[in-house]
N, C-alpha and C positions, 0 to 999 in steps of 0.2 A: 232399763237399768243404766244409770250414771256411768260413763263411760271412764278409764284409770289405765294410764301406759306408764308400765316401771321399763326402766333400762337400769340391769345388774352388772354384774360381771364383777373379775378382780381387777387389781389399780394396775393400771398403765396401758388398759385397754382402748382405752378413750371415749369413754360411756359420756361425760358432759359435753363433748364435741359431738357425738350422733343425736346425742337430746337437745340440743340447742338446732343443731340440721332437724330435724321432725318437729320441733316447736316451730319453726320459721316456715316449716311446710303446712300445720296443721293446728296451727292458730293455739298452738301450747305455754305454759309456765310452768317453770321449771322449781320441783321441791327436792332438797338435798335428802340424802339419805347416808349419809357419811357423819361416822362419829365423832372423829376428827375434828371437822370444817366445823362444828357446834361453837369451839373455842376462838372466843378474843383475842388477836393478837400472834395466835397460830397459824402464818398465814404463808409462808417459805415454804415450812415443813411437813404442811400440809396439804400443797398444792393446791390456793386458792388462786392460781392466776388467771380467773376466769376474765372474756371478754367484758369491760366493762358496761355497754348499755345492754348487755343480759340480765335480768332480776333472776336470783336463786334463793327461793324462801329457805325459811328455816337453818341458814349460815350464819354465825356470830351469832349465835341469841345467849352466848352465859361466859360467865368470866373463868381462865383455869384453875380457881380454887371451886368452883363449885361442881357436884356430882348431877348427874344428868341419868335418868332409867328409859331404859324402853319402853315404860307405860306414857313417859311424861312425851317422850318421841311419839307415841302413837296420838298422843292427845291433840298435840300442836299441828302433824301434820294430817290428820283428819277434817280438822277446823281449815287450814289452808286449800285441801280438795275443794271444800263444800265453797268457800271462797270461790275458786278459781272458775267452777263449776256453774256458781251464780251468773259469770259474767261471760256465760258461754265458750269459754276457753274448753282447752284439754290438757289438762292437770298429770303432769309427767314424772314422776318419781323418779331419782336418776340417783344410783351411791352403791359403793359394794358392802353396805353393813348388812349380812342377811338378818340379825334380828329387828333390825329397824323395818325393812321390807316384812318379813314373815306376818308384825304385826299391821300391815295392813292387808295382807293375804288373808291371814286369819287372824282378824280384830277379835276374837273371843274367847279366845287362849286363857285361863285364869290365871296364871302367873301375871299376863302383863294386867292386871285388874290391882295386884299385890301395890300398895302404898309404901315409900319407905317408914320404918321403924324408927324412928330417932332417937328413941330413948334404947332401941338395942343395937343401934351402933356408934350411936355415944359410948356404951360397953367396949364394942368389939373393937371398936377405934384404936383401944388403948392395948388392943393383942398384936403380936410381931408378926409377920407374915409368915413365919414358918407355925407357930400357934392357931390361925387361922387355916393354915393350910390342912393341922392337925384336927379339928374343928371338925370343918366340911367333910373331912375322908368318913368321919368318925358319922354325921350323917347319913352319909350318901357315898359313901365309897365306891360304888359304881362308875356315876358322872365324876365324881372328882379324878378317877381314874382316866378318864375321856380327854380329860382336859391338856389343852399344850402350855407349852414351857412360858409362854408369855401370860397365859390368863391364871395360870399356877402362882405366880409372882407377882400378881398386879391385887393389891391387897382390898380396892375397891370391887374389883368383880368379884373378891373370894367371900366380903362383906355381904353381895348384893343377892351371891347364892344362898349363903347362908339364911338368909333372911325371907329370902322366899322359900325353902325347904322348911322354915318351922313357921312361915306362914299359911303353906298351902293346908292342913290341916284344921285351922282356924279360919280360915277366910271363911265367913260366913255372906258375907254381903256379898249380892249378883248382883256387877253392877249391869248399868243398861246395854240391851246389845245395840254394837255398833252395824250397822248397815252392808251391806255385801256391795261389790264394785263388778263391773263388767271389765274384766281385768285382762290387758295385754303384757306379756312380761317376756320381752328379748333380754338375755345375759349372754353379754358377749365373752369371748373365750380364747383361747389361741395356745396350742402347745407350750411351755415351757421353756422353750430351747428357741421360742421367740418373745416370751413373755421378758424373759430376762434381760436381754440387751436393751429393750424398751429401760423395764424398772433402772438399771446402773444409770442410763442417759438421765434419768428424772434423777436421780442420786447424786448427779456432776449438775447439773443444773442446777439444784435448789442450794449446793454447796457455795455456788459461782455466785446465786441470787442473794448471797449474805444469810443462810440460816443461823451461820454462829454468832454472828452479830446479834440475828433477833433473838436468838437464846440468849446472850446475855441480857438484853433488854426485857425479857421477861423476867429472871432473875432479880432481875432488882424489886421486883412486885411481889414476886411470887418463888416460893420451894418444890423441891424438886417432890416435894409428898404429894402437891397437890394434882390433883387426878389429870386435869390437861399436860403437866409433863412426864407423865405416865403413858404417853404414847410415842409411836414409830415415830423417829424421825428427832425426838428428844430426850427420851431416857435413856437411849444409846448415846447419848455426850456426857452423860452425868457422870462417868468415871474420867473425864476428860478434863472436863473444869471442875473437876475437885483432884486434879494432878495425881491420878492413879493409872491414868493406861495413855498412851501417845494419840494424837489424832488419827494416824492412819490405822488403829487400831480400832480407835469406834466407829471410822467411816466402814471399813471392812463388814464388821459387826452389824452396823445401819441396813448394807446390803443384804447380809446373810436373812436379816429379820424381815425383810419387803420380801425378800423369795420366799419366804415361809408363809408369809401375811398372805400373798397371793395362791401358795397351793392348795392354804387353808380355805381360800374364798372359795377357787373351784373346785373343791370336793365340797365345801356346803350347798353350792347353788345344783351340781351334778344332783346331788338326794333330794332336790324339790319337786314337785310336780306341776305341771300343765305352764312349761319354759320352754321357750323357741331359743334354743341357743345359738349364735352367729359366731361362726369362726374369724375372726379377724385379720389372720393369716391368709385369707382368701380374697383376689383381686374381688369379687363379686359382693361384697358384704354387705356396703350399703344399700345397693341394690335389693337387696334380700332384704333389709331393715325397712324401707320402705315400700317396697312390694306388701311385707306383712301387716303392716301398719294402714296401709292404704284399703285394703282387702276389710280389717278388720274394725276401722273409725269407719268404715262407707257401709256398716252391716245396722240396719237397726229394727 
């Protein structure tokens, strides 16, 4: 079976710096799995400052007016395995979106089969977020209930549930199954109370590196409706440059929502199964990272 090394974790772990060390030991390339990094031009506040003669597929592939699904994630980075895989490489998944991961964990999931609706959120387009929000409950009250404070209010994901909840009934067409991997999956980890002096240091960095610059330079392209500035790191200035709240009030804010971002990641990746988790807080880590990895590409 085709051999597939994901590295998880939440942000400020350093998942692209161990993937790019095991790429260089193990004859790897490297596929994003960050929802983030998909976007043009998103590049400060998103922490693309990757080494440059590293290749990371599947980064910048869509503009931030356009919406982007997990099935269409699953499609593009499957096609990139089978790539990387042709050419004898070892195709390394590296990002902390778990549902981008999941689907390739389990490619056969129905939802990610679900197509967008264009003509029903052409519809829903035209609903206010709290209408939407009333929507989904009235569904699904359950999962909507589940849901945190940022996906509550982010009117494209409230769209994208909606749409697979009155899909999933109708889907009739099974599409084809996707193929199973021989799957290595380290998510890296680390208390809290070290995760966070990391994230702030990325927070003052990416301030330093001119993010409010690139926001405005986006801006001129693009509204703040559009789903790329609908993420960390820029929806948190939108009350800033429209002169409602002070800057150190959205940087504050910026923070608050990366330490959520990242609790939220390690309790996702915690409820997965068959994860070697590495603590990072622990002088031995890499150690551990490539020990497992060595043991388990040398298995065939």
């Amino acid at each position: 079976m085709a051999k597939l090394l994901i590295i998880s974790g939440p942000t400020a772990t350093g998942k692209t710096s161990l993937a790019i060390k095991l790429a260089k030991k193990f004859n790897g390339e490297l596929i994003s799995a960050d929802s983030r990094q998909i976007y043009t031009g998103l590049d400060i506040g998103t922490g693309k400052d990757h080494p440059k003669n590293i290749k990371i597929n599947l980064v910048d592939i869509i503009t931030p007016d356009q919406s982007f699904s997990v099935a269409q994630y699953q499609k593009l980075a499957h096609q990139k395995i089978i790539e990387i895989q042709a050419k004898n490489k070892l195709p390394i998944v590296v990002g902390g979106t778990g549902q981008y991961i999941d689907s390739l964990i389990n490619p056969n999931k129905p939802t990610y089969s679900i197509k967008p609706n264009h003509f029903l959120r052409f519809f829903l387009n035209r609903f206010s977020t709290f209408q939407l929000q009333k929507l989904y409950s009235f569904l699904d009250k359950k999962n909507f209930d589940s849901l945190n404070n940022s996906e509550r209010h982010n009117p494209h994901r409230l769209i994208r549930k909606i749409e697979i909840k009155l899909s999933l009934g109708n889907n009739k067409n099974s599409p084809p199954k996707i193929p199973s991997f021989d799957i290595l999956h380290l998510s890296l980890t680390a208390p809290t109370s070290y995760l966070y002096p990391r994230i702030d240091s990325r927070v003052e960095k990416r301030l330093k590196l001119g993010l409010l610059d690139e926001i405005k330079k986006i801006l001129k392209k693009y509204s703040w409706s559009d789903p790329g500035l609908n993420t960390l790191a820029y929806f948190d200035f939108k009350k800033y440059f429209q002169k409602q709240a002070p800057l150190e009030s959205c940087i504050s804010t910026w923070r608050f929502h990366e330490h959520s971002y990242a609790r939220r990641q390690k309790t996702w990746f915690k409820k997965r199964e068959a994860i070697n988790f590495i603590d990072i807080s622990r002088p031995n880590y890499l150690k551990q990272a490539l020990e497992l990895t060595k043991k388990w590409y040398n298995l065939s």
